[in-house]
N, C-alpha and C positions, 0 to 999 in steps of 0.2 A: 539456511540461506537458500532462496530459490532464487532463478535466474530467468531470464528475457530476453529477446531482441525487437530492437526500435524499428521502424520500416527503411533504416537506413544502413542497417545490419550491425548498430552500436550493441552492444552486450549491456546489460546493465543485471545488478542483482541488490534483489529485496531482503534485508535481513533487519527481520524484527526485535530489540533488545529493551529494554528500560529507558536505554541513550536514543534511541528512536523514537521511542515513542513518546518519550518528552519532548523533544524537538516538533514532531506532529502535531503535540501540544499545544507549542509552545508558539509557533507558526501560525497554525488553523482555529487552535480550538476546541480538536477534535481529541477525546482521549481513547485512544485504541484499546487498552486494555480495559475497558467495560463497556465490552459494546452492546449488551443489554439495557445500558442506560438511555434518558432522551425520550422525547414523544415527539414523532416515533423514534424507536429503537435507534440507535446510530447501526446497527445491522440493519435492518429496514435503509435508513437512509443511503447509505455507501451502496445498495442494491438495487435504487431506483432512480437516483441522482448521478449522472455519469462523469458529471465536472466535479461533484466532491470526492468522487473516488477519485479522477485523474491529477487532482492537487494532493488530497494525499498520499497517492502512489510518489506522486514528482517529487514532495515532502520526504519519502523514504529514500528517495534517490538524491538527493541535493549535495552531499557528500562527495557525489561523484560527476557534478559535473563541469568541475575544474579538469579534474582526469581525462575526462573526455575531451576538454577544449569545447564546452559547450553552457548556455546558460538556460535558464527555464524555460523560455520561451521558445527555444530551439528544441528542444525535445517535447517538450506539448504539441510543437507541428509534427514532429515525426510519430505521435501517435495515432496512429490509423485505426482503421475496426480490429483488425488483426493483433495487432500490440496492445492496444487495449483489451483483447480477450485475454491475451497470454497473460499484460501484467496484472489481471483479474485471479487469472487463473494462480500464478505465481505468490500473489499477496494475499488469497484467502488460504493457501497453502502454507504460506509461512504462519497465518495469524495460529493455525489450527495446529502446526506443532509447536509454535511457545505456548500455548495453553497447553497442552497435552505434558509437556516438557514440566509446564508447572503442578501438574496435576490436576488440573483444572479443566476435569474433562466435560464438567456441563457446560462450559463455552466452548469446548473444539467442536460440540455437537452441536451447539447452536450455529455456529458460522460454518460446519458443513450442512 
C-alpha cells in the first residue's frame, strides 16, 4: 500500500489487490494486471494519457471517498501537478510490488 496527499492535504492510499483491480476493470476497462497488453501497451497508455491515469488512480481510490466526505469529482479538482506526480509515483510503485510479490518480475521491470 502506498500513500499520497491531495493539494488539500487529504491523505489517500493506493493499494493494489485482485479486488482492485477488478473494480478498475470493471468501472474503465482498463485491466491492470496485464499492462503489456493493448496497442499501444496499456503501459504506454497510463504514461502518456494523463486523464486515463487520473481515472484510474481515482478508480483505486473510490473506496475511500465516503471516508473522506468527499465524491469523484472533488478530488479530481484537488489534483494538481504535484499530486498527480506523487499519485504517479505512488501507483507505479504499488503496481511494481504486486508483480514482484507475484513473482512476476518481467512486469515489475516493465512498469519500472
Amino acid at each position: 500500500m502506498k500513500t499520497f496527499k491531495d493539494s488539500t492535504g487529504r491523505g489517500w492510499k493506493i493499494s493494489l489487490t485482485l479486488g482492485s483491480a477488478m473494480a478498475v476493470k470493471d468501472a474503465l476497462g482498463v485491466d491492470l494486471l496485464q499492462p503489456e497488453q493493448g496497442d499501444p501497451p496499456l503501459l504506454t497508455r497510463l504514461g502518456t494519457d494523463e486523464m486515463l491515469l487520473g481515472e484510474v488512480i481515482c478508480a483505486l481510490l473510490a473506496d475511500q471517498f465516503e471516508a473522506n466526505g468527499v465524491d469523484g469529482s472533488e478530488v479530481r479538482r484537488a489534483f494538481d501537478g504535484a499530486t498527480m506526480l506523487a499519485a504517479q509515483t505512488a501507483f507505479y510503485d504499488e503496481l511494481i510490488d504486486f508483480f514482484r510479490s507475484r513473482g512476476r518480475t518481467d512486469r515489475s521491470t516493465a512498469v519500472a
